[in-house]
C-alpha positions in Angstrom: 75.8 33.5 -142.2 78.9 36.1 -143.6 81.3 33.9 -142.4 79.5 30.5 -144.2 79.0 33.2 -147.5 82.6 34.4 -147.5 83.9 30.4 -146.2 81.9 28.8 -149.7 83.4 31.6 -152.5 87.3 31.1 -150.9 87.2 27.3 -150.8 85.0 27.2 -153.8 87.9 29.5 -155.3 90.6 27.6 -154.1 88.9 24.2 -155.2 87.8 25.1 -158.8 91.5 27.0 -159.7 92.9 23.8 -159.1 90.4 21.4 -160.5 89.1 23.7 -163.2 91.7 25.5 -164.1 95.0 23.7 -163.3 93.5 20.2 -164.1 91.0 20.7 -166.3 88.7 18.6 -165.1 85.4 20.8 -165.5 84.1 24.4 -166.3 81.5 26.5 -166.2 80.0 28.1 -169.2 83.3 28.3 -171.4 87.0 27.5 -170.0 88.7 30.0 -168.5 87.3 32.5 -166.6 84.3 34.3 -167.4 81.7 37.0 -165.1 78.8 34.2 -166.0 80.4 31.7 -163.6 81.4 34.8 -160.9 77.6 35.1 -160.6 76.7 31.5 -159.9 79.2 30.9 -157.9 78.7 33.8 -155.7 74.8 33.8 -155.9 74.0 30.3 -156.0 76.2 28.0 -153.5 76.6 30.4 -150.7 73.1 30.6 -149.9 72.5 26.6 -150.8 75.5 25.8 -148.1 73.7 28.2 -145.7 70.0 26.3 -146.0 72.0 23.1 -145.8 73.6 24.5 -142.5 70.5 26.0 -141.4 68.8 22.4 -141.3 71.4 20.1 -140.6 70.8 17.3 -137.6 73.4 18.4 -135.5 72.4 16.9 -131.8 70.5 13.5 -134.2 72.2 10.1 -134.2 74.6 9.6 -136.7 72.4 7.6 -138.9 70.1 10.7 -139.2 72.9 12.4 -140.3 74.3 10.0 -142.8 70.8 10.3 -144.3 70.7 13.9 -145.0 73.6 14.1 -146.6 72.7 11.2 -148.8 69.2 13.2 -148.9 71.8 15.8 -149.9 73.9 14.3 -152.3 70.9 13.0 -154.1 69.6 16.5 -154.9 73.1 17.6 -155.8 74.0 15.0 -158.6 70.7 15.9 -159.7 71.5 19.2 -159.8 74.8 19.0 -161.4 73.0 16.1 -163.9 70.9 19.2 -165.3 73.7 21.5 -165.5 75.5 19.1 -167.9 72.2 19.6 -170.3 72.7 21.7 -173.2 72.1 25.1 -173.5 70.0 27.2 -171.8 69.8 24.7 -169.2 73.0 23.4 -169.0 76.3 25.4 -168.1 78.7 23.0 -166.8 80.7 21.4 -168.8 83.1 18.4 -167.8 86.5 17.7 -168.6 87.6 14.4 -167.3 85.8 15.1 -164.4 82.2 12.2 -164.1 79.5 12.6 -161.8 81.2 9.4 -160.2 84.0 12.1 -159.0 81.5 14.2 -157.3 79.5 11.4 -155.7 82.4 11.0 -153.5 83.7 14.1 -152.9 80.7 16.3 -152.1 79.9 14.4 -148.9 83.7 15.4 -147.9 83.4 19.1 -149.1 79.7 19.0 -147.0 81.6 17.5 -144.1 84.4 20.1 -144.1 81.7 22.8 -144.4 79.5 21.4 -141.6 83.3 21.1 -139.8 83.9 24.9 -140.5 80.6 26.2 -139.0 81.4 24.5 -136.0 84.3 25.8 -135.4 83.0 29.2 -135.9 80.2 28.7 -133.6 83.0 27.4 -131.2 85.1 30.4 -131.3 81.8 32.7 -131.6 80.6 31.2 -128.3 84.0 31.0 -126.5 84.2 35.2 -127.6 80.7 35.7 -126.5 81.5 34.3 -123.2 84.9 36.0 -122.7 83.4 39.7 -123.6 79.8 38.5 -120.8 83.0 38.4 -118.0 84.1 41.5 -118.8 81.2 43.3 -118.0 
């Protein structure tokens, strides 16, 4: 779970100073950087990537898995749809940046997440097995 927690906030980081920041393609709460967003970022999408994890069909046929992440990608939109409200729901704000932009790139940015876990359970296993020979 550390490693899915500290994953999320760098290549949440990375992504948003180039989208946000360098394009200007969407915010959160006012442009530039503010603490409000720090907190959401690091309080909010960490622990929604780890439930996502945590209950992905790993060993299903790929057409289970194509269907959670539309089941996914559903609840996200939604998500972001309310964000966009006005005040005090809303804190996201959009630049040129459309939901359109996000219904195709969040099923990438799950994929490379789901792709990152499984590498670290790859190396955690082949470590795990490496230090059991040892002894």
């Amino acid at each position: 779970m550390a490693h899915i927690w500290a994953f999320t906030i760098a290549f949440q980081t990375v992504f948003d100073v180039y989208v946000d920041f360098k394009l200007h393609g969407y915010w959160y709460f006012s442009k530039g950087v503010d603490w409000n967003s720090f907190f959401a970022l690091i309080f909010l999408v960490p622990p929604v990537n780890v439930i996502f994890l945590n209950y992905f069909p790993y060993n299903q046929e790929l057409w289970k898995k194509i269907l959670y992440i539309i089941g996914w990608e559903m609840g996200l939109l939604l998500y972001e749809a309310i964000t966009l409200f006005p005040e005090p729901w809303g804190y996201f704000h959009y630049g040129w940046w459309t939901l359109w932009h996000s219904l195709f790139v969040n099923p990438i940015l799950l994929m490379i997440l789901v792709g990152y876990f499984k590498w670290i359970c790859k190396l955690d296993k082949r470590s795990t097995v490496k230090t059991e020979m040892k002894y």
